[in-house]
Each structure stands twice: as C-alpha cells, then as structure tokens.
N, C-alpha and C positions, 0 to 999 in steps of 0.2 A: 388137763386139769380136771374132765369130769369123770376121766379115771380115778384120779386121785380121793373124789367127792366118793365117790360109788365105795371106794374100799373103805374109807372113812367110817360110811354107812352101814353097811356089812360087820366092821366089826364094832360098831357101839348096838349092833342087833345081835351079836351072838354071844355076847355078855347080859344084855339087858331078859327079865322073865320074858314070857308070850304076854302078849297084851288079849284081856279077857274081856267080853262084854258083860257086863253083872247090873244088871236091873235092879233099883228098888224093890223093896215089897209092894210097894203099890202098881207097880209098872202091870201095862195092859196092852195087852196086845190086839190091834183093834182088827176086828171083823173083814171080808173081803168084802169088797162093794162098796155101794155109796156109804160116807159115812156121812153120821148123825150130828149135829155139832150145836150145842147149845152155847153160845156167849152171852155172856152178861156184861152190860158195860155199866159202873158203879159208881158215881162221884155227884159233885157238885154243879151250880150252874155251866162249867165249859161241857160237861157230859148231855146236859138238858138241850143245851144250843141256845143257851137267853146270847141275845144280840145279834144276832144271826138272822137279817133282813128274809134270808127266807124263810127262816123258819125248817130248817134243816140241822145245821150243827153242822159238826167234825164227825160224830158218831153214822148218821146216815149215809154222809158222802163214804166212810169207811167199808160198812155194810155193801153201798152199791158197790163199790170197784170188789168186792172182793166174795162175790157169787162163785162158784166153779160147779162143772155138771158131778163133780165125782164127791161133790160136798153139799148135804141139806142143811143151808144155816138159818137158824135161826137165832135172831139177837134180841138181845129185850133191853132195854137203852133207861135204867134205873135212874136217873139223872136227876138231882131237887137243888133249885137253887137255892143256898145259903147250907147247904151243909157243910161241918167238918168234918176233921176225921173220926172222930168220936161217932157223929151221926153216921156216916158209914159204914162205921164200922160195927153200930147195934145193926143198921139194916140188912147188912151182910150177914149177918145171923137169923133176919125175922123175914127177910123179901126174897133172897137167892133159892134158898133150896127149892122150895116150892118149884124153881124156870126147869129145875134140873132134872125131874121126875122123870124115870126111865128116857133119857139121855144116855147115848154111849159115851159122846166125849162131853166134857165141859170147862169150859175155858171164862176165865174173868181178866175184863180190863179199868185197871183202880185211876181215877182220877181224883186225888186231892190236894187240900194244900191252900188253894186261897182263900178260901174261907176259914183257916187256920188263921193267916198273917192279916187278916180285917179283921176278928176279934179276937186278937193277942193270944193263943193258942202258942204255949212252947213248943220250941225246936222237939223237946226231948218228948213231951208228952204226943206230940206230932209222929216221932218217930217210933216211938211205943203204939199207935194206934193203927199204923200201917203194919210195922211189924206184926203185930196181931193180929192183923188180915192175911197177911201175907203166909202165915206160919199153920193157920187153921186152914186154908187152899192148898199147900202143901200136904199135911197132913192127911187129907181129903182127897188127895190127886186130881188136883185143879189146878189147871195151870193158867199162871198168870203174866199180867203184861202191865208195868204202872207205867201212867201217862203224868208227869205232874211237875209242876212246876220245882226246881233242884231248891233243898231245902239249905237256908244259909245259916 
C-alpha cells in the first residue's frame, strides 16, 4: 500500500509547478544572534490585569514563561481599563510606535471586545476597528496575535 502512496505522490509532483518561496515586500530577514524583540500588548481591562488578586494579569504570567536566552524581550503591557476598540485603536496610532524605536522585530497582541459589548458598540463597527488595526500592523510588518473574546 505505501507503494502505491509514494507513486501516487510522485506523480501529482511531476505535473504540479516547483513550489517557491516568495516573501512579501516587507519580509526581513532577521540578523544572526540574539534577537531584539519588542511586544506590545494592546487592549482593555483583561490586558491591565484589573481582578487579578495579584495583581499580575494574563499578560505578565505570558511575559515570564516566555523569556529565551537567544531572545531580548521586551514587552510593554498597554492595557486601560474600559477601553474599546475605537480607543485602541487611536492609541495604537499615538502609544505604540514610540516601544518600537530601533526595534528589529516588533510584534503586537490586541485584546478587545468587552468594552465593546458593555457599551453597545456594533458587531460591524467592532469589526471595522480591529480590522484597522490589524491592516496598519500588516502594512507595517508587525506582526500580530488577537486575544479576544469571538464576536457574536
């Protein structure tokens, strides 16, 4: 049978083009050695840690497990409670750049969303404010990571 797999294989490969690696324009190829690594974490009260008896969060505990000798992290934990995504999304334009300065890599993690659905904030305008976060990180070569509650 895994003869039959392997020749299967073979020729859906010598029909099909070569398969190419093709980077963005923005793709970067990062340095040998430690790298640099600026995160940003971006949202609302769950990004702040409000309720969190220690006084830690989710964001801190994240930060600590995920030290490595071959990565200098630095995070900066953007976190206000009672914002939407609107407010996130001006401050991602007026707070962020500033962590990034001479930064090799830089990486953002969005947290929104409940402070949308406690003051009546639409689905659509919700998802119009992330996208817009989302699309300027992109464009930017930031890469991102959304943490948030699944919009209904």
């Amino acid at each position: 049978m895994s003869e039959h797999m392997d020749h299967d294989h073979d020729h859906e490969a010598e029909g099909a083009p070569p398969i190419e690696f093709r980077p963005s324009a923005d793709a970067q190829v990062m340095p040998e050695g430690r790298r640099d690594l600026a995160l940003v974490f971006l949202g609302s009260s769950l990004v702040a840690g409000v309720g969190d008896p220690k006084g830690q969060g989710w964001v801190t505990r994240v930060v600590g497990r995920t030290q490595h000798p071959d990565v200098e992290l630095t995070a900066y934990n953007l976190g206000v409670r009672g914002d939407t995504s609107a407010d996130v999304l001006a401050r991602w334009a007026a707070e962020v750049p500033t962590r990034w300065e001479g930064r090799t890599e830089r990486r953002v993690v969005v947290s929104v969303g409940t402070s949308d659905l406690m003051r009546g904030v639409t689905l659509a305008r919700h998802r119009l404010n992330l996208a817009n976060l989302l699309d300027d990180a992109a464009t930017s070569g930031v890469g991102t990571f959304v943490v948030s509650p699944p919009p209904t």
